[in-house]
C-alpha positions in Angstrom: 34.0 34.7 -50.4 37.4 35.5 -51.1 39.9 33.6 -49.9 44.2 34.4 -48.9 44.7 31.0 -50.4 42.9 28.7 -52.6 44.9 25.7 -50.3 47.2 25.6 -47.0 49.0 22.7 -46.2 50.1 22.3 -42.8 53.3 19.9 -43.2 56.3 20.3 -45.7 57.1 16.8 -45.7 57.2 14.1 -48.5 53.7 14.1 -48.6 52.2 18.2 -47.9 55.3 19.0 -51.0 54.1 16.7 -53.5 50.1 18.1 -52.4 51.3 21.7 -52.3 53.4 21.3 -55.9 50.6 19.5 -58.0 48.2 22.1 -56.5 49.8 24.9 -58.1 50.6 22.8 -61.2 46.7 23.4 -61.5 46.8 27.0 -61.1 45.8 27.3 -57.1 47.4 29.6 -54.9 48.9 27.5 -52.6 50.7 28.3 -49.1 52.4 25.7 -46.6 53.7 26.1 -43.1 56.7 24.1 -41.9 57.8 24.0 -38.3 61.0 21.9 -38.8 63.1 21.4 -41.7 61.5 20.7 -45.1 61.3 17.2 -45.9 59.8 15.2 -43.1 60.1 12.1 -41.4 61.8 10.0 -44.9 63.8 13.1 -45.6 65.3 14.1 -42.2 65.1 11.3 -40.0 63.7 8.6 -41.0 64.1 6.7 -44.9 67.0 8.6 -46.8 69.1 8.7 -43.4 68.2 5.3 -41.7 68.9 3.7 -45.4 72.2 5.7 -45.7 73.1 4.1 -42.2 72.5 0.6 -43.7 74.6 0.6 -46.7 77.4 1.5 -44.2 76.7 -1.5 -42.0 76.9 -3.4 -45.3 80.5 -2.9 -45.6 82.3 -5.2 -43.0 80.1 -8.1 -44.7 81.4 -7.3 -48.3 84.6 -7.4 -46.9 84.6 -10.3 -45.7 82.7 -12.0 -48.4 86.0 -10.8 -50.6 87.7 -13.3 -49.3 85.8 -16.4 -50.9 86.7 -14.6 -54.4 90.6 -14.0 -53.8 90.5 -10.9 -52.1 92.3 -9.7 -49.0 91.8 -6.9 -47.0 93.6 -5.3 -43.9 90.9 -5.1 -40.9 89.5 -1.4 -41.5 88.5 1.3 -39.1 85.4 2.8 -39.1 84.5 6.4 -37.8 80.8 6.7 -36.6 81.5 10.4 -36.6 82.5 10.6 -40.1 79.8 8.3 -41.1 77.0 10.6 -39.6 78.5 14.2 -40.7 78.2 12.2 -44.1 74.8 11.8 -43.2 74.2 15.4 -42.6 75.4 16.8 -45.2 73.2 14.7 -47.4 69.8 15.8 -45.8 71.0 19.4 -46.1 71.2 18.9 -49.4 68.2 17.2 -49.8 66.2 20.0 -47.6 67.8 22.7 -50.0 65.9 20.5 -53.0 62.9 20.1 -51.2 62.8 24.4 -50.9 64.0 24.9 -54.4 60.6 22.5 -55.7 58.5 25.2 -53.4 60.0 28.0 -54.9 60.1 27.0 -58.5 56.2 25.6 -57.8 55.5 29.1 -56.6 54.1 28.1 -53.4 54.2 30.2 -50.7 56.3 28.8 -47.6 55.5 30.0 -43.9 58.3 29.3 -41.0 56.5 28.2 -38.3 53.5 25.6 -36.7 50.3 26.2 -38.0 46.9 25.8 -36.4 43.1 25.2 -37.4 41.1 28.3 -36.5 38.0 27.2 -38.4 37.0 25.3 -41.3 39.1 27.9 -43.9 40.9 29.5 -40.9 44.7 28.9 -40.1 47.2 30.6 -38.0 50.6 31.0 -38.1 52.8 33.0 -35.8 49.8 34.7 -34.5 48.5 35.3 -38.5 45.1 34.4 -39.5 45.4 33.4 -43.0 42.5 32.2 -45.0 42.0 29.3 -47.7 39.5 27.7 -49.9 40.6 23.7 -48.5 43.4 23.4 -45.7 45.3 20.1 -45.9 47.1 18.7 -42.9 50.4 16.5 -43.6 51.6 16.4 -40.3 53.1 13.0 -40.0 53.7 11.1 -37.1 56.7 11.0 -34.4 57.9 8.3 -32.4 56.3 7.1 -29.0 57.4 6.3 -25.7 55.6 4.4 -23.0 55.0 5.4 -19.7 57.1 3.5 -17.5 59.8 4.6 -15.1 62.7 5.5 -16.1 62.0 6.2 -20.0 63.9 9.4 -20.0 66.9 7.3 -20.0 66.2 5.9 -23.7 66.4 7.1 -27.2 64.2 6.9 -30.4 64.8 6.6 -34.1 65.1 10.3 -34.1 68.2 10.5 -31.3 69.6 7.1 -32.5 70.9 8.6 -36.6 72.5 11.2 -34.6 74.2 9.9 -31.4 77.1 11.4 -30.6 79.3 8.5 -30.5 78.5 4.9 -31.2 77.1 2.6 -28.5 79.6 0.0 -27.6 76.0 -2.5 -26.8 72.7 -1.0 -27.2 69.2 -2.4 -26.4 66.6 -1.9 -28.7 63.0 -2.5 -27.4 60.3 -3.4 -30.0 60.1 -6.1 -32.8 58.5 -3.9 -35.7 60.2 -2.6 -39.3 62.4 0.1 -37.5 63.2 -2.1 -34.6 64.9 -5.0 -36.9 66.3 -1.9 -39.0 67.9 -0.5 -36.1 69.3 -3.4 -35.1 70.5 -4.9 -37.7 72.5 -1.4 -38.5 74.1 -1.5 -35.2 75.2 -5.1 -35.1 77.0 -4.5 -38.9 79.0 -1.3 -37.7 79.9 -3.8 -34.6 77.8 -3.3 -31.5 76.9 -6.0 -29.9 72.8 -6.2 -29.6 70.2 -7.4 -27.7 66.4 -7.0 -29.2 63.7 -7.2 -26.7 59.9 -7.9 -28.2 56.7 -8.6 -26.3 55.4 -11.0 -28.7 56.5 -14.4 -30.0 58.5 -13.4 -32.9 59.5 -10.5 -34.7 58.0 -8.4 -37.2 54.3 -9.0 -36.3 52.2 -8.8 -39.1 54.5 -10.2 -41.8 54.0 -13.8 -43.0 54.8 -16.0 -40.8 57.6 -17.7 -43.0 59.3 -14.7 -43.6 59.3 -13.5 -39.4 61.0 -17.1 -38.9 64.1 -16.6 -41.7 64.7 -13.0 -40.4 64.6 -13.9 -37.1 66.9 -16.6 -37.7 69.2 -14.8 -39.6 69.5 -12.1 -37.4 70.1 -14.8 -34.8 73.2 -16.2 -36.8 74.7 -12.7 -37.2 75.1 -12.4 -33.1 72.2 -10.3 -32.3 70.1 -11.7 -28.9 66.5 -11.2 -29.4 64.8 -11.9 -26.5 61.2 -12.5 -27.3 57.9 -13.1 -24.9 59.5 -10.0 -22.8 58.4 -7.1 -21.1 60.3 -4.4 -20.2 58.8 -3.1 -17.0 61.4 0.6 -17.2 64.8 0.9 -17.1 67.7 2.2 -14.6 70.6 3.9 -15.0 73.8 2.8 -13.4 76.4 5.0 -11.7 78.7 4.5 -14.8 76.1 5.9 -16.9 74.8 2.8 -18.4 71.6 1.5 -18.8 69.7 -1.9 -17.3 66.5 -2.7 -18.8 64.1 -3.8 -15.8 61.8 -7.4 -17.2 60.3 -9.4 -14.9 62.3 -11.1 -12.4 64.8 -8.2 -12.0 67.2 -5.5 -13.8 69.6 -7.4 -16.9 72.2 -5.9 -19.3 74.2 -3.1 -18.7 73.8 -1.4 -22.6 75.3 2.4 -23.6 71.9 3.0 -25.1 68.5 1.8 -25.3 66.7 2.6 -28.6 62.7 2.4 -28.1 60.6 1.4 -31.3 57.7 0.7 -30.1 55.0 2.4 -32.1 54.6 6.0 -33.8 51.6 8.4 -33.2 50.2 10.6 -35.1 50.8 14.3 -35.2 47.5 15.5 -34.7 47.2 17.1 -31.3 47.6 21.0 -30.8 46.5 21.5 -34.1 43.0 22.8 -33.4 41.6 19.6 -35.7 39.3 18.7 -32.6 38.1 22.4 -31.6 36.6 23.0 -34.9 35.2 19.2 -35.3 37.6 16.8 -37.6 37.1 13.4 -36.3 40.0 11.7 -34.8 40.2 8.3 -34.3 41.2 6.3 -30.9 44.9 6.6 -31.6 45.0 10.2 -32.7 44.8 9.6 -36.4 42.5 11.9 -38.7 39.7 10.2 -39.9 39.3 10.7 -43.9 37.2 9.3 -46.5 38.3 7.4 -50.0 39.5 10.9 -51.3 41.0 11.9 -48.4 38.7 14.7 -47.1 37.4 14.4 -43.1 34.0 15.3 -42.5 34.1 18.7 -42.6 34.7 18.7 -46.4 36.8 21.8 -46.3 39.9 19.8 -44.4 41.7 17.2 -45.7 44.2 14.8 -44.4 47.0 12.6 -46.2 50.0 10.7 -45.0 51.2 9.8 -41.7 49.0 12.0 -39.5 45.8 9.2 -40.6 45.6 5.5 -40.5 46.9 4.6 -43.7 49.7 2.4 -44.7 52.5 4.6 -42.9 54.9 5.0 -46.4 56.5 7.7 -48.3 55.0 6.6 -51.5 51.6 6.4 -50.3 51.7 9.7 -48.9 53.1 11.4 -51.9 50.5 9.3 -54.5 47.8 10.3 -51.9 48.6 14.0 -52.0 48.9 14.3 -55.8 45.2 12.2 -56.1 43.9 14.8 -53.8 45.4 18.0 -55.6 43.7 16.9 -58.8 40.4 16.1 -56.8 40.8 19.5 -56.0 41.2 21.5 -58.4 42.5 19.3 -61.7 39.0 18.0 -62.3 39.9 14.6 -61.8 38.0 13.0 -59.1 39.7 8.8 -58.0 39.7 7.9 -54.8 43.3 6.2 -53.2 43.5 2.5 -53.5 46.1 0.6 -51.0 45.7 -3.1 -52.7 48.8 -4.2 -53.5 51.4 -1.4 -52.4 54.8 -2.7 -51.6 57.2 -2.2 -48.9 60.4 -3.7 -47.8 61.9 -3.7 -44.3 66.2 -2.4 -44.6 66.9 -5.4 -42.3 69.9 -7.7 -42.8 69.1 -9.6 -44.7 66.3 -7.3 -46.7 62.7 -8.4 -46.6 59.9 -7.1 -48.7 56.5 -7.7 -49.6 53.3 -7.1 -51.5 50.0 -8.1 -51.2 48.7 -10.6 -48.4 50.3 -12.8 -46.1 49.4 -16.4 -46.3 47.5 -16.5 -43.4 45.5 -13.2 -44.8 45.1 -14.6 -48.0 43.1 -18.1 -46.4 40.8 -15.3 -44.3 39.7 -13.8 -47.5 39.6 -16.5 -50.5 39.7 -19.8 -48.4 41.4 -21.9 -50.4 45.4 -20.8 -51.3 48.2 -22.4 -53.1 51.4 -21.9 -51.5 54.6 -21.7 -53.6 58.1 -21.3 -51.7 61.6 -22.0 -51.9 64.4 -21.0 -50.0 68.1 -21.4 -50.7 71.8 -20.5 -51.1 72.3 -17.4 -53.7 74.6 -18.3 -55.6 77.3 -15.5 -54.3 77.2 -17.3 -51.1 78.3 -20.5 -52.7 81.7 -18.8 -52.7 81.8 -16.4 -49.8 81.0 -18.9 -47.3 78.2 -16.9 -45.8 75.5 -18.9 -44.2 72.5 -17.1 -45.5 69.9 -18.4 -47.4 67.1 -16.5 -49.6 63.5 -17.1 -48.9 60.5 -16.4 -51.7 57.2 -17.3 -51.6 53.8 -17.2 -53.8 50.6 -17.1 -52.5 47.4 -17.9 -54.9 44.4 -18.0 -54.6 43.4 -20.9 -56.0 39.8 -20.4 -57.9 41.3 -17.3 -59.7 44.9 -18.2 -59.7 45.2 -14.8 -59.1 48.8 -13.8 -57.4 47.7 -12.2 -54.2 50.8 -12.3 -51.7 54.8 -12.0 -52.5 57.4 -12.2 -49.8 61.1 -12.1 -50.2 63.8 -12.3 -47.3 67.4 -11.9 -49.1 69.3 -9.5 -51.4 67.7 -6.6 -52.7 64.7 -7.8 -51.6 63.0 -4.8 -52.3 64.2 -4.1 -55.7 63.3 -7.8 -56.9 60.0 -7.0 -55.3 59.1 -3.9 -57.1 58.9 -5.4 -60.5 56.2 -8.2 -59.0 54.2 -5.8 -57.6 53.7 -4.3 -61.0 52.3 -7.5 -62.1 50.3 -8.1 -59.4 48.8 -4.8 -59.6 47.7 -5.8 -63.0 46.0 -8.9 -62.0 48.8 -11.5 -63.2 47.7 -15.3 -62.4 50.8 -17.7 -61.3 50.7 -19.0 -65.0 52.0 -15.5 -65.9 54.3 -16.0 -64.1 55.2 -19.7 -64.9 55.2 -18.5 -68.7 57.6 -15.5 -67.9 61.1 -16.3 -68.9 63.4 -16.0 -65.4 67.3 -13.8 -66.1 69.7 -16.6 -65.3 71.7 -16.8 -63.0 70.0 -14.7 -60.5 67.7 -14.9 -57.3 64.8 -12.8 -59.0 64.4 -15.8 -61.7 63.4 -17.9 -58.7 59.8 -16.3 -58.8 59.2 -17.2 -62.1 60.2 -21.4 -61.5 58.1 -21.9 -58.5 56.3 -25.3 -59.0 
């Protein structure tokens, strides 16, 4: 049979561009359909934007860290307008590169949300169009829960481009983009308040390093109000906001940001009307090479369960065009892949948690230290850097490396090459440390 297509990808984000380019690096006739601006979620609203945002809250802090080193600076002003038209004209930018890599690819780029008619079947502005594999990169959005008065709050989405900036704002969750948020908003000089469920923030993380972001978040002025439910929110005559726990309405916040959970964007897409298997949650079930079990559709990124990052999306989609059609069949592999929260102060991570690590090999050795960087010792700041190790101890294997501090996640991206390649802690005892700097501190641990 002949085919329009020899692949469609439904989703022009990080993830359906690098699938859609390395497909027709191999010669396939590739086509993708984009609702929404090219780029996605890390593109548009999510990574390069949020990220931007952070380096601005960065900036009252280097100021006044100046001053520990002789320097002195008139109070500035900052312009939350100026700051996100900044913003904006970056991601245009970056939307025009994302279409010039389709174009110079040769991949064929339809305007518009795509649907599964069949198992090489899509449709597109009331077009059938047919292909040889169809590939959905959908991503995931942000999701709201369904208590009263939700209209009345704001995501991540609404929250890089408010209008104005909140004088106090509530955010509601404890995850990565919670602590992000809020950590942005208290630097440009909102007061905030951060409402979790749970005990602590950041569930999931080693438990060391939910304890020194917590803490430092607590010594930077932001309330977070743990062990709390918000029942649904009110708004005031004034136009303000109360958040409704139990035992009554508390706080009268300009905005409430919800980050609570993302879904995936899987519904409406005809997946379950021709047969794909979704999980409980939405998410397209796929198999080591990221095909579902009709072996025609695929599925990378956001829109299944795996590990919900850029990097993995765009390594899974490349994997999967040369499955396709560069005769090079490997499965994906998520051991060891890094990430790093944008908090302030940065976290990051790769591997398992210490807890994790005692589940799967028993017995661990624990290696941690946490201190003043040795800017601080100047500035004044009261922030201290936490690293850990965690080994398992038969193979002395490195299997787990946290870091709460500065440039967290650069520091962290060199270890997770050498973890990657198996490196045992005396690797790292035998690898001579950069002095002075924090990074050298993972190679003294005793």
């Amino acid at each position: 049979m002949e085919f329009d297509y020899d692949l469609f990808v439904i989703g022009a984000g990080s993830g359906g561009v690098r699938l859609s380019r390395m497909a027709a690096s191999y010669g396939a006739r590739v086509a993708v359909a984009e609702d929404s601006l090219v780029g996605g979620t890390c593109v548009i609203r999510g990574c390069v934007p949020k990220k931007l945002l952070v380096y601005a809250s960065h900036f009252p802090h280097e100021v006044e860290d100046a001053a520990g080193y002789g320097w002195s600076y008139r109070p500035g002003t900052f312009s939350w307008a100026a700051l996100i038209a900044a913003k904006n004209r970056e991601i245009a930018r970056l939307n025009g590169v994302y279409l010039s890599l389709l174009e110079k690819s040769g991949v064929q780029r339809y305007d518009g949300r795509a649907t599964v008619a069949d198992a090489h079947t899509v449709e597109v502005a009331g077009h059938r169009i047919s292909a040889r594999h169809i590939a959905v990169a959908t991503g995931a959005r942000p999701m709201l829960p369904a208590i009263p008065g939700i209209q009345h709050a704001i995501t991540s989405d609404e929250a890089l481009d408010l209008a104005s900036q909140p004088k106090r704002i509530a955010v509601v969750g404890a995850g990565y983009i919670a602590v992000e948020f809020a950590g942005i908003f208290n630097g440009l000089g909102t007061q905030v308040d951060l409402w979790c469920r749970g005990r602590q923030i950041l569930r999931g993380f080693d438990e060391d390093v939910r304890d020194a972001l917590a803490s430092a978040m607590t010594q930077q002025g932001i309330e977070i109000r743990t062990e709390t439910s918000v029942l649904g929110l009110e708004k005031y005559r004034d136009g303000t906001i109360g958040l409704v726990p139990e035992g009554g309405t508390q706080g009268h916040y300009d905005a409430v940001l919800y980050a609570t959970g993302r879904a995936p964007n899987s519904a409406r897409l005809g997946l379950e009307e021709v047969g794909v298997t979704l999980d409980r949650n939405g998410a397209v079930d796929v198999d080591e090479y990221s095909t579902t079990n009709i072996p025609s559709i695929h599925a990378i990124g956001d829109v299944t369960a795996r590990p919900q990052l850029t990097p993995v999306a765009t390594r899974d989609g490349a994997l999967l065009a040369a499955s396709l059609f560069g005769d090079v069949r490997r499965s994906v592999d998520h051991e060891y892949v890094p990430s790093a929260v944008f908090s302030t102060p940065e976290v990051a991570t790769v591997g398992l948690t210490e807890d994790k690590a005692r589940e799967r090999y028993g017995v661990v050795d624990v290696f941690k230290t946490s201190f003043k960087a040795l800017r601080h010792t100047l500035s004044g700041r009261d922030e201290r850097t936490l690293m850990k190790l965690v080994v398992a101890r038969g193979s002395q294997r490195v299997v787990g490396a946290h870091m709460v501090g500065r440039d967290a996640a650069e520091i962290l991206q060199g270890i997770a090459i050498a973890m990657k390649a198996g490196a045992t802690k005396a690797q790292f005892d035998e690898t001579i440390g950069i002095h002075p700097t924090a990074a050298e501190e993972f190679v003294t641990m005793r």
